[in-house]
C-alpha positions as CSV (number, residue, x, y, z in Angstrom):
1,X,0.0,0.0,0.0
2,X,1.8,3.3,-1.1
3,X,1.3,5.8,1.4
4,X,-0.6,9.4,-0.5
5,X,0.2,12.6,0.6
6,X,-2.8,13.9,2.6
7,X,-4.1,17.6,1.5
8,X,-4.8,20.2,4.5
9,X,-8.3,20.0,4.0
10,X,-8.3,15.9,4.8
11,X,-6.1,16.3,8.0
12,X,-8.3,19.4,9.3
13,X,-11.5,17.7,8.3
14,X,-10.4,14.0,10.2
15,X,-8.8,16.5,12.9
16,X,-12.1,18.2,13.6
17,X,-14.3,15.0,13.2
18,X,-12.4,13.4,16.0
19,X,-12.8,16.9,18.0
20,X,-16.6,17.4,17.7
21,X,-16.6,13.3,18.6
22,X,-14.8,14.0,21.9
23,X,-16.6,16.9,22.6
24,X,-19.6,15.0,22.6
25,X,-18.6,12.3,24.7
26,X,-17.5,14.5,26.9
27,X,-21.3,16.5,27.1
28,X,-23.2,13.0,27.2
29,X,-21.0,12.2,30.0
30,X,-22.3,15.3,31.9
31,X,-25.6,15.4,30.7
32,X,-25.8,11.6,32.4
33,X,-24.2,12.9,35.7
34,X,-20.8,11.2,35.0
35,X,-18.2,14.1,36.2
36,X,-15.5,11.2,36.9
37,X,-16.0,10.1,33.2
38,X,-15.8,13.5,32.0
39,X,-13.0,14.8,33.5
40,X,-11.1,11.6,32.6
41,X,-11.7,11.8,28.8
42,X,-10.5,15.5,29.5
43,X,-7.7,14.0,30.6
44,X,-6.9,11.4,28.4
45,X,-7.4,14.5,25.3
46,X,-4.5,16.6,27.1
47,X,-2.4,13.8,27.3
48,X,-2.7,13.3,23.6
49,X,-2.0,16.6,23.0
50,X,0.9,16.7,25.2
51,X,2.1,13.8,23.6
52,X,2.0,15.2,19.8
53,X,4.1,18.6,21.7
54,X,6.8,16.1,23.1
55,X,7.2,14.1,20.2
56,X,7.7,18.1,18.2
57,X,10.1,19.0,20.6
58,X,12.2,15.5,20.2
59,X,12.8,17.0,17.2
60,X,11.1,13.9,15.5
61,X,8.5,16.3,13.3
62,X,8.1,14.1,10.3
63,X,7.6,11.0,12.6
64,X,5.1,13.4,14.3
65,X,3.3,14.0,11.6
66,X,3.2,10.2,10.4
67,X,1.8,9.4,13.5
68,X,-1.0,11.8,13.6
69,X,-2.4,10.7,10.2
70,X,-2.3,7.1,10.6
71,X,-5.7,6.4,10.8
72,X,-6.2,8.3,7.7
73,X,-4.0,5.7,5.7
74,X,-4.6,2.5,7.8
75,X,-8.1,2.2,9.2
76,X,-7.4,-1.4,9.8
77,X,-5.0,-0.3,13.0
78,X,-5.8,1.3,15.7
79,X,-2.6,3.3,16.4
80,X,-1.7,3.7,20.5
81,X,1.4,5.9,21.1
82,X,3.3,7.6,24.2
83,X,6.4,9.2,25.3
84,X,9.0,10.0,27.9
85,X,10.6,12.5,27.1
86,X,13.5,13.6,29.3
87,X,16.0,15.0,25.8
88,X,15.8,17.0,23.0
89,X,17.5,16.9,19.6
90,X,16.5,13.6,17.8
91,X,15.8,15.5,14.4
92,X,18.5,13.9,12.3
93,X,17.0,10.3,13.5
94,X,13.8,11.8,12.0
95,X,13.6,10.8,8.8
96,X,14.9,7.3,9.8
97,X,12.5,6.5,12.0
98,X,9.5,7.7,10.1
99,X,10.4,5.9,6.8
100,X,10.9,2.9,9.2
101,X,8.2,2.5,11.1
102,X,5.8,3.7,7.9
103,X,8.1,1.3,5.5
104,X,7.0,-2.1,8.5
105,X,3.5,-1.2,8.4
106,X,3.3,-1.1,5.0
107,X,4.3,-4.4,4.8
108,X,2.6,-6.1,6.9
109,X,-1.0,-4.5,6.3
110,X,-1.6,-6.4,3.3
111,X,-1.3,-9.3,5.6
112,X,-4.1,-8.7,8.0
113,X,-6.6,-10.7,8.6
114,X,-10.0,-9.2,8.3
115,X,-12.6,-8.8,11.3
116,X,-9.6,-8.8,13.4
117,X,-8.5,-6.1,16.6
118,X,-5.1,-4.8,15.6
119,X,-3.4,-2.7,17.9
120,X,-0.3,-0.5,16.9
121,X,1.6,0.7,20.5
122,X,4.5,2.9,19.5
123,X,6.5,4.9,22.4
124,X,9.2,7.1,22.1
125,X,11.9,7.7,25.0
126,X,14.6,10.2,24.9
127,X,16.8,9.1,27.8
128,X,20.0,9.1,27.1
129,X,19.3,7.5,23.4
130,X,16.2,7.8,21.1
131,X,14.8,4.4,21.1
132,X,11.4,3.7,19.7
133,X,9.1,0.6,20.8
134,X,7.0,-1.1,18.7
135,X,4.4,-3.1,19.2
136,X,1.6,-5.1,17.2
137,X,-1.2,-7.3,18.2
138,X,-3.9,-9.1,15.8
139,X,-3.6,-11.2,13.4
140,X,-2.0,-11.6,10.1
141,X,0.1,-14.0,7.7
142,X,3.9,-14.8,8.6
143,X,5.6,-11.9,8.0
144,X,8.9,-11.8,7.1
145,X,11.7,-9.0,8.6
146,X,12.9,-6.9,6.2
147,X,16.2,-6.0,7.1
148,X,17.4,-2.5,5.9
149,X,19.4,0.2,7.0
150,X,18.9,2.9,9.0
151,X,21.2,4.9,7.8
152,X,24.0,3.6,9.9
153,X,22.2,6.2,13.3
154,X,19.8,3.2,14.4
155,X,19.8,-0.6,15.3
156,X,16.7,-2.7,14.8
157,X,16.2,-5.1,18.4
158,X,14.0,-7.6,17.3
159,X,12.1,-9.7,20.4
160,X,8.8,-11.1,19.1
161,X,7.9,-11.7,15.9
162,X,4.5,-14.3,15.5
163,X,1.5,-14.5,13.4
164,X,-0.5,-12.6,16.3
165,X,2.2,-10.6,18.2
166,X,5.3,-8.0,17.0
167,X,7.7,-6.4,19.1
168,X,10.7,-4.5,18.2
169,X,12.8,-1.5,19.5
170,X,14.6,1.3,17.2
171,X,17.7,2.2,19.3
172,X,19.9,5.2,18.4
173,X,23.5,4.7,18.5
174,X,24.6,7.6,20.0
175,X,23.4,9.3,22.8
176,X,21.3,12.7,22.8
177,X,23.3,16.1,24.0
């Protein structure tokens, strides 16, 4: 599957579809007298949004902005991600990282099996090193590792790898000033 560009227009449109969606969830919840639901969703939103601002200030903007369209490309997934963020200054493992992770998923979509929960966790630390864990539950056909270069900044730490389970880490070589 060939990844599209997405116009403005789609992003904003999907962006605000999702917004008016939460807003609503959150107003039902009130309306029905369910403040500890409401103020939860309210705080499940803010940490999304402080999320997409950590993984901006990593540096990782590209990988950013992969992330936060994936459900416009692969509706199949549903697309978990976090961070820890304790360094700044991964920007030249951008690129990388976003061809990477875009480049495995890619790959394996055409492999799902249909009527299936797939579940996507990606979460990106900045301790001393960028390293990126990946994570994906359902179901599919074998798949196969592709092995391919990172440019020579990353290495690939494979741990699971099952017709229902993936797990891998992207670990930067050198460490973050």
């Amino acid at each position: 599957m060939e990844s599209k560009q997405k116009t403005i227009n789609e992003v904003l449109r999907h962006t605000m579809h999702d917004y008016l969606n939460n807003l609503h969830l959150i107003q039902m919840n009130l309306d029905m007298g369910r403040y500890d639901e409401a103020k939860n969703l309210i705080r499940t939103y803010s940490l999304k949004c402080t999320q997409f601002f950590d993984v901006n200030n990593t540096g990782l903007l590209l990988t950013n902005d992969w992330l936060q369209t994936f459900s416009l490309a692969y509706n199949k997934i549903t697309l978990e991600f976090g961070t820890s963020i304790q360094k700044v200054g991964a920007g030249h493992y951008d690129e990388p990282v976003k061809n990477y992770l875009e480049r495995f998923v890619q790959t394996i979509y055409p492999l799902l099996k249909g009527y299936q929960e797939q579940t996507l966790n990606v979460y990106i630390l900045t301790a001393d090193v960028l390293e990126v864990q990946v994570e994906l539950k359902g179901e599919w056909s074998t798949y196969t590792w592709v092995d391919e270069c990172l440019n020579g900044l990353m290495d690939v730490e494979k741990e699971i790898n099952s017709d229902s389970h993936i797990k891998f880490k992207l670990i930067a070589r050198e460490r973050l000033e």
